[in-house]
C-alpha positions as CSV (number, residue, x, y, z in Angstrom):
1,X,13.1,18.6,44.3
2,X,16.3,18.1,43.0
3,X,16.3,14.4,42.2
4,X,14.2,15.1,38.9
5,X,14.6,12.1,36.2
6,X,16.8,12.5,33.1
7,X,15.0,13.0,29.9
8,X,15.8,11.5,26.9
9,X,15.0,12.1,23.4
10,X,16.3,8.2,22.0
11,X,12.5,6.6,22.1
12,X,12.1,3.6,24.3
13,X,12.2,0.3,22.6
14,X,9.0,-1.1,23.8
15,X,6.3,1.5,22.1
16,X,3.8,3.4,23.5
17,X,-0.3,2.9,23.3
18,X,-0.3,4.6,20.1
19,X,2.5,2.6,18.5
20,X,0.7,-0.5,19.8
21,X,-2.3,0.4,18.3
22,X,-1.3,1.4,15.4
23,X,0.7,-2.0,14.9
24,X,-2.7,-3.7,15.7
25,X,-4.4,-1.3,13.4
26,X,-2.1,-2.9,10.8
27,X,-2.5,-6.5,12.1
28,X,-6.2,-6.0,11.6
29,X,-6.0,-5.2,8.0
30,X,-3.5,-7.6,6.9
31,X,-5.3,-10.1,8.9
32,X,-8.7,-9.2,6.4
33,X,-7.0,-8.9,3.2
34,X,-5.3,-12.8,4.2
35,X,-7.0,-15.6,2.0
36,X,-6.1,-18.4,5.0
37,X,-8.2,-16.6,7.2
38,X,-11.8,-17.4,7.9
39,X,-14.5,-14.8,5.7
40,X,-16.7,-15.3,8.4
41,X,-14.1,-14.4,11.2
42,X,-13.6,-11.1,9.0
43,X,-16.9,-10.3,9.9
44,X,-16.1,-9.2,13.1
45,X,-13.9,-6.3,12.6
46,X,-16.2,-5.3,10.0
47,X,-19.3,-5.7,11.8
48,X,-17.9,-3.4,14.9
49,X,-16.8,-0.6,12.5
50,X,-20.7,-0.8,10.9
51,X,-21.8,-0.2,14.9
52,X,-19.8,2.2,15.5
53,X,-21.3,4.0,12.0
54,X,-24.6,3.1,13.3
55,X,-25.0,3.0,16.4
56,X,-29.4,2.8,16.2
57,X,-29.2,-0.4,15.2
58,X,-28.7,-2.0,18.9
59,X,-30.8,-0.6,21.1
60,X,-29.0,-1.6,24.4
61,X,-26.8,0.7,25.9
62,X,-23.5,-0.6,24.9
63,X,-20.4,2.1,24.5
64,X,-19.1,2.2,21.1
65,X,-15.6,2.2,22.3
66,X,-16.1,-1.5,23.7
67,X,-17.7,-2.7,20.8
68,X,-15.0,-1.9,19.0
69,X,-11.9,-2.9,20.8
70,X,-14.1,-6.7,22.0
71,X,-14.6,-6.5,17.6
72,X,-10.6,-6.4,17.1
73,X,-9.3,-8.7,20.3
74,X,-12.1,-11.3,19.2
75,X,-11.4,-11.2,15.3
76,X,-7.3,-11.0,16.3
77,X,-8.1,-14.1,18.8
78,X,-10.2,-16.3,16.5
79,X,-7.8,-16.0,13.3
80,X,-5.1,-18.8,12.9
81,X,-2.4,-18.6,16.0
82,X,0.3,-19.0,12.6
83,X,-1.2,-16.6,10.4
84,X,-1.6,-14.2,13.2
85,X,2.3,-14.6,14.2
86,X,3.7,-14.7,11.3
87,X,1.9,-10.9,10.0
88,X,3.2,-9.5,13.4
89,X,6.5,-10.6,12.9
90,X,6.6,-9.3,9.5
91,X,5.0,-5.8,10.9
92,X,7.9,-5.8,13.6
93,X,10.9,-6.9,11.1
94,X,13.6,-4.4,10.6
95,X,14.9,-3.9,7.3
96,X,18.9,-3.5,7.5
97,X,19.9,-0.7,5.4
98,X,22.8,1.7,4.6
99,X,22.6,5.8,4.4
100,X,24.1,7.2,1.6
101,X,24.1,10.6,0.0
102,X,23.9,11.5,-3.3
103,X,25.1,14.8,-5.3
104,X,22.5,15.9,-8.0
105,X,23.7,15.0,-11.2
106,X,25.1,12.2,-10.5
107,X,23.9,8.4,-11.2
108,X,23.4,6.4,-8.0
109,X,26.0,3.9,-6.9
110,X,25.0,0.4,-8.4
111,X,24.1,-1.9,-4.9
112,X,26.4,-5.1,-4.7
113,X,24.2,-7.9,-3.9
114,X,25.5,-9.3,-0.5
115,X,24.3,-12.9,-1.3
């Protein structure tokens, strides 16, 4: 009873199933709004979205949940390996930055450029 795991409040690095989907939220859109991608592969996503509005429109018994999720893994698998890294790599960049604080009234300190 006593052997109870530590808590901690730093987040773990990995993310959790809402960060994920979130991030593939964002993959999804930046993936449609890419010109190198194929209109008719954009279909997909959209198409899923338009079931999940209207659901009548099938008649089988399909759940609306799977329809979307096999919509996004198909449209995520069918658009350029390339174009697909290179948008989740920009979604998981880190931007390095510096904290700084600033008294009212005062004009902020010009930034050196480091190049």
């Amino acid at each position: 009873m006593g052997d109870k795991p530590k808590r901690s409040l730093v987040p773990r690095t990995g993310g959790g199933f809402f960060q994920e989907l979130g991030m593939n939220l964002k993959l999804i859109l930046r993936l449609i709004r890419d010109r190198r991608v194929n209109p008719l592969v954009k279909l997909l996503p959209i198409g899923s979205l338009i079931y999940l509005v209207l659901p009548d429109l099938a008649p089988t018994p399909i759940d609306d949940a799977a329809v979307v999720w096999l919509g996004s893994v198909l449209f995520v698998e069918l658009c350029p390996s390339d174009v697909v890294q290179e948008h989740r790599n920009a979604l998981r960049s880190v931007v390095d930055g510096q904290w700084r604080e600033i008294d009212e009234g005062q004009p902020p300190p010009q930034v050196k450029d480091q190049s």
